[in-house]
Structure formats: structure tokens, C-alpha cells
RODO-2510 file (C-alpha; in nm, 4 decimals, decimal comma):
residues 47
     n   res          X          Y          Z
     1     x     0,2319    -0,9819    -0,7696
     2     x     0,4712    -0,7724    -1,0041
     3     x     0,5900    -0,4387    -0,8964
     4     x     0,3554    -0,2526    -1,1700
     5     x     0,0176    -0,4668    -0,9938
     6     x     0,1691    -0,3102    -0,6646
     7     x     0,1845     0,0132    -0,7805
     8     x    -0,1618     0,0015    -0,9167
     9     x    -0,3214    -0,0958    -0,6197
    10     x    -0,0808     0,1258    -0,3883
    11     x    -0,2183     0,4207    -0,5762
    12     x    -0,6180     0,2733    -0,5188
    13     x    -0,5503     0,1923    -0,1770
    14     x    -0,3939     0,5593    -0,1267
    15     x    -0,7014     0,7370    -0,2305
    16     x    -0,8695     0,6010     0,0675
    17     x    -0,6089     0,6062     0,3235
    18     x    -0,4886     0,8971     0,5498
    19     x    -0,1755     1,1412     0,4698
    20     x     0,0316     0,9931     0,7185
    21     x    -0,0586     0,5913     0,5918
    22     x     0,0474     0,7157     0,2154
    23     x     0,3413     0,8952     0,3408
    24     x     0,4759     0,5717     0,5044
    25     x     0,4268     0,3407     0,1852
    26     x     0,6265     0,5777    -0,0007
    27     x     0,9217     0,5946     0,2546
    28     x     0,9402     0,1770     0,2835
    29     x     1,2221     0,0660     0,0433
    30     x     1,2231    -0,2825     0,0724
    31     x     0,9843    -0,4485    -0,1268
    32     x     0,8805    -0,6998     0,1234
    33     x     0,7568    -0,4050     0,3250
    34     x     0,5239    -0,2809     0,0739
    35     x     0,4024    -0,5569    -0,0142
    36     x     0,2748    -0,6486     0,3366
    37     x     0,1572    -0,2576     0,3869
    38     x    -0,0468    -0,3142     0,0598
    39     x    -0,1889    -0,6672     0,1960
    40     x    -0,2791    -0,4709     0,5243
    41     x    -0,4240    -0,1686     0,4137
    42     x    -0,6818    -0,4402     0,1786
    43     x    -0,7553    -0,6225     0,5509
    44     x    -0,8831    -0,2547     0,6796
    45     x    -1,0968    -0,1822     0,3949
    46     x    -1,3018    -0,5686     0,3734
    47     x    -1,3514    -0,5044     0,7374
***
């Protein structure tokens, strides 16, 4: 997944999530950790 493809979905995913879930994507630097947060925040929304 390249950063841009992250970004892209970041942004879908953050139209659905709460404040305080967008507001910790945007503070994780590494990119490890947002790619996991994005992989998670998918999980919650097929459930």
C-alpha cells in the first residue's frame, strides 16, 4: 500500500470515525502505526 492509497482511505475511513479516532491517526508518526490504525478502523466498519 503506498503512502498516497493510505491517505486516501485515511481520509474515507475519517468521515465515519469519531473526533478523537481521527485525531489519533493524525498524531501517529510512524508509518507502521498508521498503517495498522487504517487496517483496524476497516475491521470495525465490515463488522
Amino acid at each position: 500500500m503506498t503512502d498516497k492509497e493510505l491517505k486516501k482511505i485515511a481520509d474515507l475511513i475519517i468521515e465515519r470515525v469519531t473526533f478523537a479516532e481521527s485525531e489519533e491517526f493524525k498524531h501517529l508518526e510512524q508509518r507502521e502505526d498508521r498503517v495498522a490504525w487504517v487496517k483496524n478502523q476497516i475491521l470495525k466498519l465490515e463488522v
